[in-house]
C-alpha positions as CSV (number, residue, x, y, z in Angstrom):
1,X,-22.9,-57.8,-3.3
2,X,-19.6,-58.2,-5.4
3,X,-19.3,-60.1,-8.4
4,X,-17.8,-62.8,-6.7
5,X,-20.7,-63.5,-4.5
6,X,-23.1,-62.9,-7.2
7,X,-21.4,-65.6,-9.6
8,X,-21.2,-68.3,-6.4
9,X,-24.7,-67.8,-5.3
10,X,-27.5,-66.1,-7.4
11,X,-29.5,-64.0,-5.5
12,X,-33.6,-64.3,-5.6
13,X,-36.5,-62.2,-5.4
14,X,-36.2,-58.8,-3.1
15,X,-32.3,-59.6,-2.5
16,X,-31.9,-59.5,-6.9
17,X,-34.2,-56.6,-7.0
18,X,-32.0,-54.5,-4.5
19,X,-28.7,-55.5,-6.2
20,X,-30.5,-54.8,-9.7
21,X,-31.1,-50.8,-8.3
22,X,-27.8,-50.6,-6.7
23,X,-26.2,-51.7,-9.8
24,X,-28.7,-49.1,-11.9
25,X,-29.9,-51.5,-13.7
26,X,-34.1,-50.9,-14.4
27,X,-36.5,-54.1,-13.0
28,X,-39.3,-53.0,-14.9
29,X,-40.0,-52.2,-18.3
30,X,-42.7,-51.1,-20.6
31,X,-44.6,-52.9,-23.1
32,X,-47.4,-51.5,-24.8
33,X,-49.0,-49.3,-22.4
34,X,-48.9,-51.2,-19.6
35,X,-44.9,-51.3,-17.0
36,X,-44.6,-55.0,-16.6
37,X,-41.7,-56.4,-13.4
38,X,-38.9,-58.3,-15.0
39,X,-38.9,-61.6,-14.7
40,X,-35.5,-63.1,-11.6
41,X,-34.5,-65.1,-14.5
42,X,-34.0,-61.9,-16.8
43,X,-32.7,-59.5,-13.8
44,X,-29.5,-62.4,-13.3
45,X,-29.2,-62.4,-16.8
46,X,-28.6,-58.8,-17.0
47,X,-26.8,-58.5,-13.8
48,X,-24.4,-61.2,-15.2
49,X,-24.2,-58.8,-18.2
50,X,-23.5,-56.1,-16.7
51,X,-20.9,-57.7,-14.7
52,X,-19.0,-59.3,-18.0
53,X,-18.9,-55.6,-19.4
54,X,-17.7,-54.3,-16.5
55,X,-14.8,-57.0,-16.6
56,X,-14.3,-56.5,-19.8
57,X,-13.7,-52.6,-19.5
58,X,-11.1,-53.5,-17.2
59,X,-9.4,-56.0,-19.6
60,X,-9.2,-53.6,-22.1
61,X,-7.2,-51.1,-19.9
62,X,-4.6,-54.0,-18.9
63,X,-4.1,-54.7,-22.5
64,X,-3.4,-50.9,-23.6
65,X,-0.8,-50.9,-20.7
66,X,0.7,-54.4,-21.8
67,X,0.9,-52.7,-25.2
68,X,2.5,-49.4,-24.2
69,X,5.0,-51.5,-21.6
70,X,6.0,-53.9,-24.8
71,X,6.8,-50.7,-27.0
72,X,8.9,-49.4,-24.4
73,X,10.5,-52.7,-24.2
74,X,11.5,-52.5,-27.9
75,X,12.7,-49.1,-27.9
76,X,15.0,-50.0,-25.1
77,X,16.4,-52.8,-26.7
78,X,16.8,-50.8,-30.2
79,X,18.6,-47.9,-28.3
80,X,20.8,-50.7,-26.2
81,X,21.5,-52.2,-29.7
82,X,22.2,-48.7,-31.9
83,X,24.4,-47.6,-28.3
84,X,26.6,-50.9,-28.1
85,X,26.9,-50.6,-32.2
């Protein structure tokens, strides 16, 4: 399911748990002694999660090129300027 679909319609119950293992994320965790099944409210919460992180990793590369693209817009126009001069 792609992040698009997931944000439009939240999956339930067997179709959340199978997005939940493709995506790695675990749908059970330990307490005490005893492995309790996380709750479909929790699993969404941490698919959305994971989804926003994964967004956000991507942001972060579009802003290091924006960055690098801006220097190399100002060197070019301090070269053009120290050429002309």
């Amino acid at each position: 399911m792609r992040e698009r679909d997931f944000m439009k319609r939240l999956p339930q119950e067997q179709e959340l748990k199978d997005l939940a293992e493709e995506l790695g994320i675990p749908i059970m965790e330990t307490r005490g002694n005893s492995r309790l099944q996380v709750s479909d409210e929790d699993l969404q919460r941490r698919i959305m999660e994971y989804y926003q992180t994964r967004r956000g990793a991507r942001l972060w590369i579009v802003a290091v090129i924006a960055a690098v693209a801006s220097v190399i817009s100002a060197a070019t126009a301090i070269i053009a300027v120290c050429l002309r001069g």
